[in-house]
C-alpha positions as CSV (number, residue, x, y, z in Angstrom):
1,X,-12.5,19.7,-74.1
2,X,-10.9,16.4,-73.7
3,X,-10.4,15.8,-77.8
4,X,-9.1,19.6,-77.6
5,X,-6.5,18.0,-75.3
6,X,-5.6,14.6,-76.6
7,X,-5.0,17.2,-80.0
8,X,-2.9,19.4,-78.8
9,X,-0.6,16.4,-76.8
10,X,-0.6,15.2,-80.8
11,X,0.8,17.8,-81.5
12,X,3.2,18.1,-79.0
13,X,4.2,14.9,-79.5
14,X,4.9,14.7,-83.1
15,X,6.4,18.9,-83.2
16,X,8.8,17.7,-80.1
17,X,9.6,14.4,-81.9
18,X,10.0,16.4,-85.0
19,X,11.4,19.6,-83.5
20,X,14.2,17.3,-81.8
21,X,15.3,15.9,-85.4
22,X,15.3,18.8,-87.1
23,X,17.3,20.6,-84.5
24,X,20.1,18.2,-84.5
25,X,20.1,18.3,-88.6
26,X,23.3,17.4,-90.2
27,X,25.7,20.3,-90.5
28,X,29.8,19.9,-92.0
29,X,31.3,18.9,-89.4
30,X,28.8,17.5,-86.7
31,X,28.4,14.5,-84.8
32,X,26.2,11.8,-86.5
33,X,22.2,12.1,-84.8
34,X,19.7,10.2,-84.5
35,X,17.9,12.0,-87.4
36,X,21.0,10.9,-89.5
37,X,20.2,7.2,-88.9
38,X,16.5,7.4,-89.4
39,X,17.4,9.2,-93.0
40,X,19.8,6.6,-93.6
41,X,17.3,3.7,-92.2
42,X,14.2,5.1,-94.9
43,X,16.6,5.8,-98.0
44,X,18.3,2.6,-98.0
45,X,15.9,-0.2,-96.4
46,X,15.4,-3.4,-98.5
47,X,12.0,-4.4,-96.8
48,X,10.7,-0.8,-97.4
49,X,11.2,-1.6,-101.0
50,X,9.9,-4.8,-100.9
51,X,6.6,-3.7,-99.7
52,X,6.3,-0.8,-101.8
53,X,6.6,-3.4,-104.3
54,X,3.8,-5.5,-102.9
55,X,2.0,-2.4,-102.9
56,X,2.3,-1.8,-106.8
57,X,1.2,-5.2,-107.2
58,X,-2.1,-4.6,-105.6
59,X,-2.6,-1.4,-107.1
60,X,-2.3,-3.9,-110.5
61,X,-5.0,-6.0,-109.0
62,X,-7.8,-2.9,-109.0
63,X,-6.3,-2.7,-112.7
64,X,-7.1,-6.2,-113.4
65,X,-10.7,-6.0,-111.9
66,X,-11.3,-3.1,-113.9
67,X,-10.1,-4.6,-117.2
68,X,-12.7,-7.7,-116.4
69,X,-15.5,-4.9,-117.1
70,X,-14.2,-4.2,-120.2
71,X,-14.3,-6.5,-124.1
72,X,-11.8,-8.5,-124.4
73,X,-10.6,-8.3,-128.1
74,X,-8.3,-10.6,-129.9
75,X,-6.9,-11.1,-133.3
76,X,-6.7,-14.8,-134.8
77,X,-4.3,-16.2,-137.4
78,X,-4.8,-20.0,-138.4
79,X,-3.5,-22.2,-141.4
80,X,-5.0,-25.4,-141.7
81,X,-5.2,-28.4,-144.2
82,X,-8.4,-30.2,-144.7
83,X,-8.4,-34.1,-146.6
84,X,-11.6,-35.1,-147.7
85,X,-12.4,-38.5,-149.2
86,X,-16.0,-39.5,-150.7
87,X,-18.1,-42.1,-152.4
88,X,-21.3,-41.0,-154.7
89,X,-22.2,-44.2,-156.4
90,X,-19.6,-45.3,-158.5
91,X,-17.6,-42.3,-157.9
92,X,-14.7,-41.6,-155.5
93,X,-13.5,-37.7,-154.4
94,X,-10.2,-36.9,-152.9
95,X,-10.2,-33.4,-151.4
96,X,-6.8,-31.4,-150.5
97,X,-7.9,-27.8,-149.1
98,X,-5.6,-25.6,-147.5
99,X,-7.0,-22.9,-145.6
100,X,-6.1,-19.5,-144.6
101,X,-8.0,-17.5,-141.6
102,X,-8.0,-14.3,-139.7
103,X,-10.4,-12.7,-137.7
104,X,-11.3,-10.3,-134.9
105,X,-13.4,-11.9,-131.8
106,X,-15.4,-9.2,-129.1
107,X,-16.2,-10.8,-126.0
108,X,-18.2,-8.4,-123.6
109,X,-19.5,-9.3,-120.2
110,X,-23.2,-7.7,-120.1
111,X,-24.2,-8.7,-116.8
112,X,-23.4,-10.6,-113.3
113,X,-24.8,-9.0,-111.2
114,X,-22.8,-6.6,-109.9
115,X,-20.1,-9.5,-108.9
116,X,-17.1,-7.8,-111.2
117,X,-17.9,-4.5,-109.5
118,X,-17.6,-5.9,-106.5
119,X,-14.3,-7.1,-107.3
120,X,-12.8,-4.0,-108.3
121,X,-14.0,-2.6,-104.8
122,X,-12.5,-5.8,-102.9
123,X,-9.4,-4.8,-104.5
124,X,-9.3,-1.5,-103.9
125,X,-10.3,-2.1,-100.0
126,X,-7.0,-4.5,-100.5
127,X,-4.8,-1.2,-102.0
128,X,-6.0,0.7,-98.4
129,X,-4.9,-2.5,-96.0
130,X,-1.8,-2.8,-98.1
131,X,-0.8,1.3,-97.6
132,X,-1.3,1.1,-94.2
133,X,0.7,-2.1,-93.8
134,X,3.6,-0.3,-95.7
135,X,3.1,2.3,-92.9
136,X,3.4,-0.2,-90.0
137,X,6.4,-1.5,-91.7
138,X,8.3,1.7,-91.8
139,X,7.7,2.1,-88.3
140,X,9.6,-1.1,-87.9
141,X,12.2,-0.3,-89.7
142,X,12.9,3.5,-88.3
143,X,12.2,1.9,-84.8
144,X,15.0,-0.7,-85.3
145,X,17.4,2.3,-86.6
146,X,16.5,3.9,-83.1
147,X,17.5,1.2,-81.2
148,X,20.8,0.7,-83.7
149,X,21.6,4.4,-82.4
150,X,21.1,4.3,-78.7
151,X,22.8,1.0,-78.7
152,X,26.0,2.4,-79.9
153,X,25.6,5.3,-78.1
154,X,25.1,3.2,-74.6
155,X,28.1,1.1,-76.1
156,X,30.7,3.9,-76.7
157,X,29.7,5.4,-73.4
158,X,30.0,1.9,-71.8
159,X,33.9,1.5,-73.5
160,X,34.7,4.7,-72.0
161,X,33.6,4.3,-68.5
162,X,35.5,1.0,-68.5
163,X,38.3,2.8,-70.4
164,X,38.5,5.2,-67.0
165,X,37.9,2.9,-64.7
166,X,41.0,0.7,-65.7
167,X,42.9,3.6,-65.8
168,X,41.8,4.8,-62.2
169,X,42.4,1.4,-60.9
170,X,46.0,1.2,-62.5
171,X,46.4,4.3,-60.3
172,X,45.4,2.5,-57.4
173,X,47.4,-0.8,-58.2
174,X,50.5,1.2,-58.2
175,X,49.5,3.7,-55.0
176,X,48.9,0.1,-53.4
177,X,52.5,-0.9,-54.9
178,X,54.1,1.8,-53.7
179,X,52.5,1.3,-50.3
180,X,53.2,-2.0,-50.0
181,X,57.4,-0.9,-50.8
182,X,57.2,1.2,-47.4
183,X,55.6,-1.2,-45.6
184,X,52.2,0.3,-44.9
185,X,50.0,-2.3,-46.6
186,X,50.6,-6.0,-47.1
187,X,51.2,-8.1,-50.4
188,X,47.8,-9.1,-50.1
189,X,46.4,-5.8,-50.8
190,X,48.8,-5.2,-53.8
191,X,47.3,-8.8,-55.1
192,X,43.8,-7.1,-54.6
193,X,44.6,-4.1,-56.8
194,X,46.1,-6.3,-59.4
195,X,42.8,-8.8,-59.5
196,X,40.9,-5.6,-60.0
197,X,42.7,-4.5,-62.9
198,X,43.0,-7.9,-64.2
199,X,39.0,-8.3,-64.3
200,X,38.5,-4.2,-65.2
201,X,40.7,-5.2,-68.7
202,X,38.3,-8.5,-68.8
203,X,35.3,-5.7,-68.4
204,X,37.0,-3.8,-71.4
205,X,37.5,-6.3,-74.0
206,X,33.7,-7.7,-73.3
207,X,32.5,-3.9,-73.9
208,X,34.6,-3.6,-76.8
209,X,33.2,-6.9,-78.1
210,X,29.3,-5.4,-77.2
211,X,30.4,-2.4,-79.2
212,X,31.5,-3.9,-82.8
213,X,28.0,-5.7,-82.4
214,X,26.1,-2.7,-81.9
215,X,28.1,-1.3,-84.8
216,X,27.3,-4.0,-87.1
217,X,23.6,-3.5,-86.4
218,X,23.6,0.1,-87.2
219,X,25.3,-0.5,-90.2
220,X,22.5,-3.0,-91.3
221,X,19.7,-0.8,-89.5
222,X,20.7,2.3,-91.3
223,X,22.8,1.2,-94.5
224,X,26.5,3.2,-93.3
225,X,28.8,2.6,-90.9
226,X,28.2,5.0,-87.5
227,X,30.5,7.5,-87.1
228,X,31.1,9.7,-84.1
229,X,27.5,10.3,-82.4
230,X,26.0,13.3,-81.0
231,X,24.6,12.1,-77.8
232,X,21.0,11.0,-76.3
233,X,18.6,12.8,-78.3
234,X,15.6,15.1,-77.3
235,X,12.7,12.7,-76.3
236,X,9.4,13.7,-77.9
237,X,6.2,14.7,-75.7
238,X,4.6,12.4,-73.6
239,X,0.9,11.7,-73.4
240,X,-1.1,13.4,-71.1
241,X,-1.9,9.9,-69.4
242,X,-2.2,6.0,-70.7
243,X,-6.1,6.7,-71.4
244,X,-5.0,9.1,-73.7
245,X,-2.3,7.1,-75.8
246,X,-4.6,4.0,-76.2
247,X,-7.3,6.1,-77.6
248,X,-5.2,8.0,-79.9
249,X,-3.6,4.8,-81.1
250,X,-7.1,3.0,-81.3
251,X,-7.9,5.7,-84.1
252,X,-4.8,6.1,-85.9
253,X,-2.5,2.7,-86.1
254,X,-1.7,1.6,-89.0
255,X,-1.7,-2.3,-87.9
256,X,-5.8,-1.4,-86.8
257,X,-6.6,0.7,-90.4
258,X,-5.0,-2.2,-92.0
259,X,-6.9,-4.8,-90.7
260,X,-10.4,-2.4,-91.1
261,X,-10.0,-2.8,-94.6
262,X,-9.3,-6.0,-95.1
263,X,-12.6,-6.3,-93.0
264,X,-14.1,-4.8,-95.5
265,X,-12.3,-6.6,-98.6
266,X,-13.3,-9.6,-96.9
267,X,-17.0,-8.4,-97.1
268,X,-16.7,-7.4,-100.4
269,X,-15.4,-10.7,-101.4
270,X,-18.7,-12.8,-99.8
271,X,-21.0,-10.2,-101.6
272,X,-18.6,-11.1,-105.0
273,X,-18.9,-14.9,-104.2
274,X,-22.6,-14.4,-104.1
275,X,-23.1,-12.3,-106.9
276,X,-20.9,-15.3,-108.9
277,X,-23.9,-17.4,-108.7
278,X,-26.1,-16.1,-110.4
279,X,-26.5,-15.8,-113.9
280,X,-24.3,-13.8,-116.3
281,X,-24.9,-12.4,-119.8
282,X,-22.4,-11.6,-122.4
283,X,-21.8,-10.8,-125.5
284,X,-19.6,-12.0,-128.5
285,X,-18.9,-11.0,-132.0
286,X,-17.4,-12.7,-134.4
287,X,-15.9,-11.0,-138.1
288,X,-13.3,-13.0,-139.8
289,X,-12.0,-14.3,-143.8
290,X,-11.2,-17.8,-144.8
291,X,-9.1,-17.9,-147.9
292,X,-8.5,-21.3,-150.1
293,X,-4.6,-21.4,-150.8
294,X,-5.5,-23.3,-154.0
295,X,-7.5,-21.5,-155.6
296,X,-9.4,-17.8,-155.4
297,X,-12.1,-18.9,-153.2
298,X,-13.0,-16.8,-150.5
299,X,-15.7,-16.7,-147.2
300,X,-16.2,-13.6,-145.2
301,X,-17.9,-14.2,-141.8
302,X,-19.7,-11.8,-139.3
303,X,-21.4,-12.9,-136.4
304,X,-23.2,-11.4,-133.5
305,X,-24.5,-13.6,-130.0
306,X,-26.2,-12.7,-126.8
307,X,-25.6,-15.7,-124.6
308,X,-26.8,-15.8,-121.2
309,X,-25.2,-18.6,-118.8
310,X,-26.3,-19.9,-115.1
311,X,-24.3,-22.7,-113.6
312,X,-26.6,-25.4,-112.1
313,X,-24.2,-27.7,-110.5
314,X,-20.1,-27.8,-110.1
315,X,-19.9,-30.6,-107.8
316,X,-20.4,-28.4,-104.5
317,X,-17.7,-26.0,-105.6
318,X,-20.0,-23.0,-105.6
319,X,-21.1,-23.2,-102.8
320,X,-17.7,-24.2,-100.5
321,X,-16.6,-21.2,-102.4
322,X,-18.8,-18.6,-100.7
323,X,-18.7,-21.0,-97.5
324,X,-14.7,-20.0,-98.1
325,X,-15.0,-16.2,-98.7
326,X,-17.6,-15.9,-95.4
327,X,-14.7,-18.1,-93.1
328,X,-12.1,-15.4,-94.6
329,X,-14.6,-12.7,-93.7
330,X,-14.6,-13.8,-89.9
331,X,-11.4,-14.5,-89.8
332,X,-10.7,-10.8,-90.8
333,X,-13.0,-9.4,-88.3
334,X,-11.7,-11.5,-85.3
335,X,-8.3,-10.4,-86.7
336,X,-9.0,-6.9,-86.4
337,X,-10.5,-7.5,-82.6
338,X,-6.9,-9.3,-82.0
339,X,-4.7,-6.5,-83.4
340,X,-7.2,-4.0,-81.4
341,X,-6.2,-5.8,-77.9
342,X,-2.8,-6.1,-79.2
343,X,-2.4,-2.4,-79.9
344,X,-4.2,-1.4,-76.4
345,X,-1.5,-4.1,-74.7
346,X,1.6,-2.1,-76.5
347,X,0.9,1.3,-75.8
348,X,-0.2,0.4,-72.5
349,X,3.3,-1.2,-71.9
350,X,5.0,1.2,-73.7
351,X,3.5,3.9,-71.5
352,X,4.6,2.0,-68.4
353,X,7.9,1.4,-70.1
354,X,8.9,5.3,-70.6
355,X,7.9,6.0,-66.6
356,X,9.7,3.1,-65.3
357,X,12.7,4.4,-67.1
358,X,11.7,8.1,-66.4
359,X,12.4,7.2,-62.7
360,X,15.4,4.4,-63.0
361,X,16.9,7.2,-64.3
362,X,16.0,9.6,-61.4
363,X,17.3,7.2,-59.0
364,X,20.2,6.1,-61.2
365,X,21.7,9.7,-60.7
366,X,21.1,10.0,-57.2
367,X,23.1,6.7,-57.3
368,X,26.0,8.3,-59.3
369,X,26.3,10.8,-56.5
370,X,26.4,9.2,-53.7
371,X,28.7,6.1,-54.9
372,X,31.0,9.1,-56.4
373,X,31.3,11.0,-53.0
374,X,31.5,8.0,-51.1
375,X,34.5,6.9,-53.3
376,X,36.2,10.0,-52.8
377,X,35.8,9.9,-49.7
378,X,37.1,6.9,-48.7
379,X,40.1,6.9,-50.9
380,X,40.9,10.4,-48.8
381,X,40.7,7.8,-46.0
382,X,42.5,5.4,-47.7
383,X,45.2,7.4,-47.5
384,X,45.3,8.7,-44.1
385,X,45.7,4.9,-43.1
386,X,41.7,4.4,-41.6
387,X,40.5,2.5,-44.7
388,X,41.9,-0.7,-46.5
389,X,42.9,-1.2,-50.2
390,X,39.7,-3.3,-50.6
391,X,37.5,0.0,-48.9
392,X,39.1,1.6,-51.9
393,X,38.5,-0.8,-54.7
394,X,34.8,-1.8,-53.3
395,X,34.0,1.9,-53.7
396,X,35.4,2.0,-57.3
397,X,33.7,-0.8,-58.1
398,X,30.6,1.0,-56.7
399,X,31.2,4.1,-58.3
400,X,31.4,2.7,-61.4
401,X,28.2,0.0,-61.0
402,X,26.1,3.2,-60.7
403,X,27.7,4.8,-63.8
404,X,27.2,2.1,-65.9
405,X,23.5,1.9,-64.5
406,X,23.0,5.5,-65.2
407,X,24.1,5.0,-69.5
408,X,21.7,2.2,-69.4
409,X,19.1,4.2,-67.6
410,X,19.3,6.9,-70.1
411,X,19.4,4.8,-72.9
412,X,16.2,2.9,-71.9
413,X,14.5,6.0,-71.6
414,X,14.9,7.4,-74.9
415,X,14.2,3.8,-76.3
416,X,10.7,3.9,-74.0
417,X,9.8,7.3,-75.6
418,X,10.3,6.0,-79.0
419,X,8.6,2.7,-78.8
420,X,5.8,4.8,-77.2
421,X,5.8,7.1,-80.7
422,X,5.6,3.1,-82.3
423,X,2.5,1.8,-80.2
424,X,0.2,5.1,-81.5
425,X,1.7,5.3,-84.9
426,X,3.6,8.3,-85.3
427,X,6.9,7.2,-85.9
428,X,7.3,7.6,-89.8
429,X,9.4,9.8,-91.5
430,X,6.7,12.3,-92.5
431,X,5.1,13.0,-89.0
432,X,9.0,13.4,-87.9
433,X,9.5,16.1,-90.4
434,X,12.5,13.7,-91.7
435,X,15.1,15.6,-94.7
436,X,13.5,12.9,-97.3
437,X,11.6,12.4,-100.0
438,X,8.9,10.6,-98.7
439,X,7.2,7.7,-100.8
440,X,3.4,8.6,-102.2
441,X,1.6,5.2,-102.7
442,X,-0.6,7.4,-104.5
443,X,1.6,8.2,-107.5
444,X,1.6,4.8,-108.8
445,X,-1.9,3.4,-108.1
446,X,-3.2,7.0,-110.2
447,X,-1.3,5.8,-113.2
448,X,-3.0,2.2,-113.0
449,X,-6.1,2.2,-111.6
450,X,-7.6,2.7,-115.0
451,X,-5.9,-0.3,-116.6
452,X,-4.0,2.0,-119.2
453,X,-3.4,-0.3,-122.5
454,X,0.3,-0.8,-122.9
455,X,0.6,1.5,-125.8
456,X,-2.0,4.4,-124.3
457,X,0.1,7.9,-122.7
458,X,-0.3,6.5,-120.0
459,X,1.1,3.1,-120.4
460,X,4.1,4.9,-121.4
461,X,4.4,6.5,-118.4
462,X,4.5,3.5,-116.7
463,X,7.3,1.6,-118.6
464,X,9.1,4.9,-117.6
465,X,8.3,4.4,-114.0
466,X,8.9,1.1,-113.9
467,X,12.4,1.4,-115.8
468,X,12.9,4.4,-113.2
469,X,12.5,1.7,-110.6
470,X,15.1,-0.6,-112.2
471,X,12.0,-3.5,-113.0
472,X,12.7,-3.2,-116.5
């Protein structure tokens, strides 16, 4: 009953996450939303490529360990010139060969134990940890575009409030003004009005300032400049309770299936190491012609070996080699208790994060109302002659405290819910339901992972990937 539950809050989660995207999807016409920047934030991110290429690369290492099980051919061309002197008795030789040679060498490893096998599973243990680091990373980078788009959003609210409030104030300065020309009020309270207004266009140009910033990041985050934006978007799900978030994100992080296999690379590699010690057999042949340039002699050569090979001692280099691979081994595993804790810690915070700012912005509001009928209020007052020009301008200043408070509050929580999404894993583009074509670490590493020759189909479907990629 409880998985059936911690299930269908999954899928809550990610169908409300995704639902609220896909709802909001770019039409002619609209506002910019939030799924616009995550689009823009996966299409066009530079460290998304830059660890899809790391990723290629270690899709080439299962290629390389594959190719170490299999002969190694090569073709030799030589020219050479041989001088010869010798004495038989009385009689002296001087010998001037030049020599032509080609030949064709096999070198095939037999046996080792099982060590080159091993390899090739190390590496592909290293393809899985690398995937799943790709995934954490595009988190990262869809998380950043969230925060790029609330930020403006909180931002451009925050210019407009201030935007209002100088313009109520200005109001006030010249109902204080006028006041002040019939006697009812004193000079001081006119000074008041005018310090107000002085600090509310101070308040302006600092919110201004906050808002290029926040535009510069979005344009960074996402790749294009943010144009006029939709508004706080519709929060995903929440979790049934903070039990329920760790464990999901105990089973399905990225950061924790990464470091699970390289756990088991590691282990792979001490097994390798070991293997390495042992002996090896291989086997080499040999077929080749040497020509005399001088004359029409001729030697054709064929050759066939079996040579088995054990090292005996390499100055202690064996051995602080698999002393190595088992200190990488428990590094990995205490690395993977470390990301565990560090997983648990981050939901766990994120999850108190999202109902901190659930009820900031409950009280936030209530703020908003009473600072707003209070100012009212006592400008009605204000006007009747029972309250002062500072009543008036405390309570604007009020009223517009709580405002600002409220933006902020609402920003925060959408920011909590996302970073919550972040802490179990489910922020990437597919779970979202994102209008992209999403990358397939798949595609590539099918296409290598049997060490295609260059000049194979296959090959040549990679030097079309790869140009397709702009490597070539």
């Amino acid at each position: 009953m409880r998985r059936a539950m911690k299930s269908g809050y999954l899928r809550a989660a990610v169908m409300a996450a995704g639902m609220a995207l896909a709802a909001a999807a770019p039409k002619p016409g609209q506002a910019d939303n939030l799924a616009d920047a995550l689009i823009g934030a996966y299409n066009t991110s530079g460290l998304l490529e830059q660890n899809r290429a790391l990723l290629r690369a270690a899709d080439e290492d299962v290629a390389i360990a594959v190719a170490a099980l299999r002969p190694v051919i090569n073709w030799t061309v030589s020219a050479s010139k041989t001088w010869t002197e010798s004495r038989t008795g009385v009689i002296f030789r001087h010998v001037n060969t030049p020599n032509f040679f080609t030949g064709i060498t096999l070198d095939q490893l037999i046996y080792d134990g099982g060590a080159s096998v091993l390899g090739k599973q190390a590496a592909q243990e290293t393809v899985l940890a690398t995937r799943q680091s790709l995934v954490a990373v595009e988190q990262q980078i869809l998380f950043r575009a969230v925060g790029a788009y609330l930020n403006v959003l909180l931002t451009t609210e925050n210019v407009t409030l201030r935007e209002n409030n100088l313009r109520v104030l200005g109001e006030e300065q010249r109902a204080a003004q006028d006041r002040f020309d019939v006697g009812e009020v004193t000079r001081t309270d006119v000074a008041l009005a005018q310090s107000r207004v002085a600090n509310a266009r101070a308040g302006l140009a600092a919110a201004r300032g906050d808002l290029v910033r926040a535009q510069a990041e979005y344009l960074t985050a996402v790749g294009n400049p943010p144009g006029t934006l939709a508004g706080q978007p519709k929060l995903p799900a929440p979790p049934a309770s903070v039990e329920a978030a760790r464990d999901f994100a105990l089973r399905n992080h990225p950061s924790i299936k990464a470091a699970q296999h390289q756990v088991s690379a590691a282990e792979l590699v001490v097994l390798r190491t070991s293997k390495a010690l042992g002996p090896t057999v291989s086997l080499r042949a040999e077929v080749g012609v040497t020509e005399n340039m001088k004359v029409d002699d001729y030697n054709h050569t064929a050759s066939v070996s079996l040579g088995l090979r054990q090292n005996i001692y390499q100055g202690g280099a064996l051995a602080a080699s698999l002393r190595r691979s088992m200190a990488t081994r428990d590094s990995a595993r205490a690395n993977l208790l470390t990301v565990k804790d560090q997983i648990i810690q981050e939901t766990s915070n994120a999850y108190a994060r999202l109902q901190v700012a659930r009820a900031s912005l409950v009280a936030t509001q209530e703020q908003v109302r009473a600072a707003r009928v209070a100012f009212e209020g006592i400008r009605e007052e204000a006007t009747l002659g029972a309250r002062t020009t500072l009543d008036v301008l405390s309570a604007e200043q009020e009223l517009l405290d709580a405002l600002t408070s409220r933006i902020s509050a609402q920003a925060e929580q959408s920011l909590a819910a996302y970073q919550l999404l972040v802490a179990q894993g489910l922020l990437t583009a597919e779970r979202l339901g994102l209008a992209v074509q999403i990358y397939d670490p798949t595609l590539y590493y099918n296409l290598v992972k049997d060490a295609p020759a260059a000049v194979s189909k296959r090959g040549r479907d990679l030097d079309r990937v790869m140009k397709a990629l702009g490597k070539k």
